[in-house]
C-alpha positions in Angstrom: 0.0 0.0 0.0 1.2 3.4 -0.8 0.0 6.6 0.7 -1.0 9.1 -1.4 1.5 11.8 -1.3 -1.4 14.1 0.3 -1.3 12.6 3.0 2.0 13.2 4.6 2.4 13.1 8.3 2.0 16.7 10.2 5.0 16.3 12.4 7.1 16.1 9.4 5.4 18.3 7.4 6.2 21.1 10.4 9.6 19.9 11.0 10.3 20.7 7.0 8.8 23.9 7.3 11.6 25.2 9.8 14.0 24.1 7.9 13.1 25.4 4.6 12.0 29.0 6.1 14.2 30.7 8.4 12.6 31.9 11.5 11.1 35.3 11.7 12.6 36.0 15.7 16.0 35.7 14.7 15.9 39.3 13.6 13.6 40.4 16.5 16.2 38.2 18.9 19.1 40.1 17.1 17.9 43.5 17.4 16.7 42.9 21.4 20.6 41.6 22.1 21.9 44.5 20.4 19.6 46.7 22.3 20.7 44.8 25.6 24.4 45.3 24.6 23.8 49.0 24.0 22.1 49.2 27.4 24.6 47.3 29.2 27.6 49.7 27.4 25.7 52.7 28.9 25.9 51.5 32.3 29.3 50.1 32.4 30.7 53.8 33.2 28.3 54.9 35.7 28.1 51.7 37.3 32.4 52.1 37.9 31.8 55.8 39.1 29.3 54.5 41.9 31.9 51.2 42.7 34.8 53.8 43.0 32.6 56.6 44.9 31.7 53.6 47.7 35.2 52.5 48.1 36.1 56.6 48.4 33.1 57.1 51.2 34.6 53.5 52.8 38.2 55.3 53.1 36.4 58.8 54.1 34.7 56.9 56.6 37.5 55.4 58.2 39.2 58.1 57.9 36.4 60.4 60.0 36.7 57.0 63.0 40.6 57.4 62.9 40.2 61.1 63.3 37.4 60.9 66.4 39.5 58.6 67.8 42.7 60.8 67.7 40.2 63.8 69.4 38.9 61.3 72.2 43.0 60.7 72.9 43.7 64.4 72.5 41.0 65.3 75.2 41.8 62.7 77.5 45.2 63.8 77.5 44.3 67.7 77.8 42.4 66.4 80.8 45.3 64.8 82.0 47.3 67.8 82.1 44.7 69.6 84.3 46.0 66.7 87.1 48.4 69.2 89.4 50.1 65.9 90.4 50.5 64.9 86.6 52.0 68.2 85.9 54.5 68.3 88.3 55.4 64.9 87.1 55.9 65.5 84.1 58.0 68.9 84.8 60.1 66.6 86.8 60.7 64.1 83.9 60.9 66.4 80.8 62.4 69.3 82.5 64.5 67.8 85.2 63.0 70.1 87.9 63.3 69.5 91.4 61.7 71.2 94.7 63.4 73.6 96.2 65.9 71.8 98.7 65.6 69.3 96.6 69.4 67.8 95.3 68.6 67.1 91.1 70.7 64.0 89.8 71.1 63.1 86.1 72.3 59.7 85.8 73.9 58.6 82.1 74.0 55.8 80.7 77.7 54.8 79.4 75.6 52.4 76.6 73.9 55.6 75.3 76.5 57.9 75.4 78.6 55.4 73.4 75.8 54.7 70.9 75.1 59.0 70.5 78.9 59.4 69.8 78.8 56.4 67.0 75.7 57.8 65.2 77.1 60.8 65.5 80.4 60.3 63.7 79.3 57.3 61.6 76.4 59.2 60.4 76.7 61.6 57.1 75.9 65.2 58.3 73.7 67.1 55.6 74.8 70.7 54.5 71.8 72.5 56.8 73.4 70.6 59.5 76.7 71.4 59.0 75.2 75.2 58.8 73.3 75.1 62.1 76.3 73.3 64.1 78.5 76.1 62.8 76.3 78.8 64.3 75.9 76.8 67.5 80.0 76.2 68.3 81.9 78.8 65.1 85.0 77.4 66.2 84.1 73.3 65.6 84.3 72.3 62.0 86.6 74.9 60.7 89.1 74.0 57.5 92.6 73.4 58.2 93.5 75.1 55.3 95.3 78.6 55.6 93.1 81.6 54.0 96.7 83.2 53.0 96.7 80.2 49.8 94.1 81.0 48.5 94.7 84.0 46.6 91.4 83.8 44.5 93.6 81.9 41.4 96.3 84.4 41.0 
């Protein structure tokens, strides 16, 4: 028995269709992806604005909590120095003062002395500080050389 060619199964039928005709949503599809690309484009640059404006207010902000925390230290100490007994503790140790009748001792350290007299010599002085020892001792740090030879190149 042969079927009459009229009769040809549906699925088929539809499955032949798709293939023979291309599908009208692939242009639809294609302009909705470009549209989403364009969209997406738009936004990449404000999007990066607003990622690097939150990690600016996130510094800002610690920032501000380091800063309050610096003024809470600052007044606790400014509070400090309204103790009489801190004060005169602390005149005693910075500024070596004493009571009258009082006998003031400064006890050095050899270790330290030794170690100030090595950085001293091993260090390299800079010109400013050449300058400002001059003007504190004008005799320390004079030439050698005799101002009679040099005659200005003659």
């Amino acid at each position: 028995m042969s079927t009459p060619v009229d009769q040809v199964d549906p699925d088929i039928a539809e499955m032949e269709s798709a293939v023979a005709a291309p599908s009208r949503t692939s242009g639809r599809t294609l302009a909705l992806v470009g549209a989403l690309v364009a969209v997406a484009a738009m936004l990449v640059l404000p999007v990066r604005s607003w990622i690097a404006q939150q990690a600016g207010l996130a510094e800002l902000s610690s920032e501000i909590s380091a800063a309050e925390q610096r003024v809470t230290d600052l007044e606790a100490q400014r509070e400090q120095w309204k103790d009489e007994p801190y004060v005169e503790q602390q005149a005693r140790l910075r500024l070596n003062m004493v009571r009258p009748g009082e006998m003031g001792l400064i006890a050095l350290d050899p270790e330290f002395q030794r170690d100030v007299a090595k950085t001293s010599v091993d260090e390299p002085r800079t010109w400013y500080d050449r300058l400002w020892q001059s003007s504190e001792n004008p005799t320390r740090d004079e030439p050698d050389t005799d101002s009679t030879t040099n005659d200005g190149g003659e």
